[in-house]
C-alpha positions in Angstrom: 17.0 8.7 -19.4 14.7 5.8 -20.4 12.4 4.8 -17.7 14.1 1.5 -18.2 17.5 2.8 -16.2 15.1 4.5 -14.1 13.6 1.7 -12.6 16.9 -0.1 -12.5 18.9 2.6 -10.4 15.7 2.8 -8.2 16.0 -0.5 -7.4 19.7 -0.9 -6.6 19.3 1.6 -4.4 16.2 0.3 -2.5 18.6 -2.6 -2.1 21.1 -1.0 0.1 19.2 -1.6 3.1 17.1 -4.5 4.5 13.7 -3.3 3.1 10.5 -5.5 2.8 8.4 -6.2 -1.0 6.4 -2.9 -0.3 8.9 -1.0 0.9 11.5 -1.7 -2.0 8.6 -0.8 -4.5 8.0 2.7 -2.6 11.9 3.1 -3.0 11.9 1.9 -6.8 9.2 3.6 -8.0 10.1 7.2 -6.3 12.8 6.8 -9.2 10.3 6.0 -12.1 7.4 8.9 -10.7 8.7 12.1 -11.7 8.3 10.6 -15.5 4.2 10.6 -15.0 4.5 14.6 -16.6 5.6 12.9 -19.6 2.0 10.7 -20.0 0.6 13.6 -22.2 2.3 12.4 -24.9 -0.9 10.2 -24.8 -3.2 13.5 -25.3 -0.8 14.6 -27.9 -1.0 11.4 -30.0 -4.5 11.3 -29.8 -5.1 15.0 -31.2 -2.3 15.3 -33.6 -4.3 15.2 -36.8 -7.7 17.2 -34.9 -8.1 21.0 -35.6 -6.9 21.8 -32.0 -3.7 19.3 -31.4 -2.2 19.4 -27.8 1.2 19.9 -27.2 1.4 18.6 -23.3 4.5 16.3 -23.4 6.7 19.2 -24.8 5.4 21.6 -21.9 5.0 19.3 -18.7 7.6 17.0 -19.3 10.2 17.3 -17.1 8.2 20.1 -15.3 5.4 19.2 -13.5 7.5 16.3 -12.1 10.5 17.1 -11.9 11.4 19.4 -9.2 11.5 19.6 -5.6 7.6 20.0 -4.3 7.2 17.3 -6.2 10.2 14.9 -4.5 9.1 16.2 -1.4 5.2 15.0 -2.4 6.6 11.6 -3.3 8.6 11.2 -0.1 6.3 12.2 1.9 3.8 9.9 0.1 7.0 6.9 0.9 6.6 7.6 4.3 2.9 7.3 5.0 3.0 4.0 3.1 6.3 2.1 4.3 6.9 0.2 7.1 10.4 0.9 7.9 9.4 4.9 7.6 12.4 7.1 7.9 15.0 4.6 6.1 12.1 4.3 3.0 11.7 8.2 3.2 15.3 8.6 2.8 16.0 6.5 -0.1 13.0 7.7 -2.1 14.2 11.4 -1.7 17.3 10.2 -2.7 15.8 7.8 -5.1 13.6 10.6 -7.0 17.2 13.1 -7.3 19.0 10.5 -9.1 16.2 10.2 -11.7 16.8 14.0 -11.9 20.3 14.1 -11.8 20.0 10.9 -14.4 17.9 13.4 -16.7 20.3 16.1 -16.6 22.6 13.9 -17.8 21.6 11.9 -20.3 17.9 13.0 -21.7 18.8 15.1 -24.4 19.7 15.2 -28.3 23.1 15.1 -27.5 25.7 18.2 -27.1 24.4 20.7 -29.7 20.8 19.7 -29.9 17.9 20.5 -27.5 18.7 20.0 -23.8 16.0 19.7 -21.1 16.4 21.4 -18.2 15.0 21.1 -14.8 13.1 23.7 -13.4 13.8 22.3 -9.6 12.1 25.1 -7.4 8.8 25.2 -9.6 6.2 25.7 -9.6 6.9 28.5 -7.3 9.9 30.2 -8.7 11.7 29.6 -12.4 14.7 31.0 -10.4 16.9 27.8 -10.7 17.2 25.9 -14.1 19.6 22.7 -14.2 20.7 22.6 -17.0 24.0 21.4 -18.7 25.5 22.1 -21.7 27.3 18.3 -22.4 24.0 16.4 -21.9 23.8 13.3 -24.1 21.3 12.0 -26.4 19.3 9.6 -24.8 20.8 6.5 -27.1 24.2 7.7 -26.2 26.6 5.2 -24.9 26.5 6.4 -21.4 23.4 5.0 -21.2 23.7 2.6 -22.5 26.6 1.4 -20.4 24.8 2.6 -17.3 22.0 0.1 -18.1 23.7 -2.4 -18.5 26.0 -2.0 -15.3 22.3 -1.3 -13.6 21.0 -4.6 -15.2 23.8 -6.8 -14.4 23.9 -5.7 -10.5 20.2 -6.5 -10.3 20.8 -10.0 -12.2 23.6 -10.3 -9.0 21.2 -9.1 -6.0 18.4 -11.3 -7.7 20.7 -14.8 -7.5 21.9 -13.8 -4.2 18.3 -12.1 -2.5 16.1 -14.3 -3.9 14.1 -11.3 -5.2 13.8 -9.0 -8.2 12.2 -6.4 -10.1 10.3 -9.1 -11.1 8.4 -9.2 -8.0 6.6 -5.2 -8.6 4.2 -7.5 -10.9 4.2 -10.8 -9.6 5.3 -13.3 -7.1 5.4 -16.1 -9.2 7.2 -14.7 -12.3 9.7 -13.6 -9.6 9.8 -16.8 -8.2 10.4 -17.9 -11.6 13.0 -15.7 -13.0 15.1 -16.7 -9.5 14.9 -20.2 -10.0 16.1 -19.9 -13.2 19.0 -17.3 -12.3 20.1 -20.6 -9.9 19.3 -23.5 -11.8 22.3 -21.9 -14.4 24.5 -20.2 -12.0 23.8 -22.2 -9.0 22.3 -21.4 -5.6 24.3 -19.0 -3.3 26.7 -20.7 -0.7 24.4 -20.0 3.1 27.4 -18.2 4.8 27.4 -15.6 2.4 25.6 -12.5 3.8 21.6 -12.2 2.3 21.9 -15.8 1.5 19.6 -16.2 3.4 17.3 -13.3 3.2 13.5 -14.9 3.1 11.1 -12.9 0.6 9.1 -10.5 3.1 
């Protein structure tokens, strides 16, 4: 899936509990992670016209990050950093499988074609591959309606939090993009539950 949906489904879910700014990124990103085997695409460009070209992406990508050492590195990781421990550990274990289970899915050429597969007990055995046969191509229209379902929750936690994605980069474009969010669809009523919720 596009690290775009990625980020999106690892913030909805670091929204189902009352987590602080830190904690909600440890949640989000423990979504995003597992894509840092695809970086050697990088190497790849860089050497494609050199005697020697490298061909990382195509053998670490969805390898060396994609499988359970590696979720249980990254919650583990969650845990040392968070405040609220166990809760954060939780939803970043659960976080990183739905990027899996979101590249199982939908990260493929579409029924036919190439489909990646996740080699989940590497690196120490290639004993279980998860793989299936429907996988979409990644511009299917799954995706694309799973985006925008993604995108249109966050848009409604945003106007009624008082936080967003936004805020993994900056307070003040956060700030921003919420004060806009109300300025055109108004500020939440104060009874409503998280109407209140101050940015931690």
């Amino acid at each position: 899936m596009n690290p775009v949906t990625h980020l999106l489904t690892g913030w909805v879910v670091a929204n189902t509990a009352r987590l602080g700014r830190r904690d909600r990124a440890l949640v989000t990103f423990s979504c995003v992670i597992p894509d840092i085997d695809g970086l050697g695409i990088i190497a790849d460009f860089a050497t494609r016209g050199s005697p020697a070209p490298l061909d990382w992406y195509l053998r670490f990508h969805h390898t060396l990050g994609h499988n359970l050492a590696f979720g249980l590195f990254v919650t583990t990781a969650a845990f040392c950093l968070a405040t609220r421990k166990r809760v954060v550990a939780a939803l970043a274990l659960l976080s990183f499988h739905l990027h899996l289970v979101g590249d199982v899915l939908g990260s493929g050429g579409g029924p036919g074609s190439y489909q990646w597969s996740i080699p989940y007990l590497a690196p120490f055995s290639d004993a279980l591959q998860i793989v299936w046969e429907g996988q979409w191509a990644l511009n299917a229209w799954p995706n694309i309606v799973m985006t925008v379902v993604l995108l249109a929750t966050t848009f409604y936690l945003a106007w009624r939090r008082g936080f967003s994605p936004a805020e993994l980069v900056s307070r003040r474009a956060d700030t921003a993009f919420i004060d806009t969010l109300r300025a055109r669809f108004g500020a939440p009523k104060r009874h409503e539950p998280d109407a209140d919720v101050v940015r931690p």
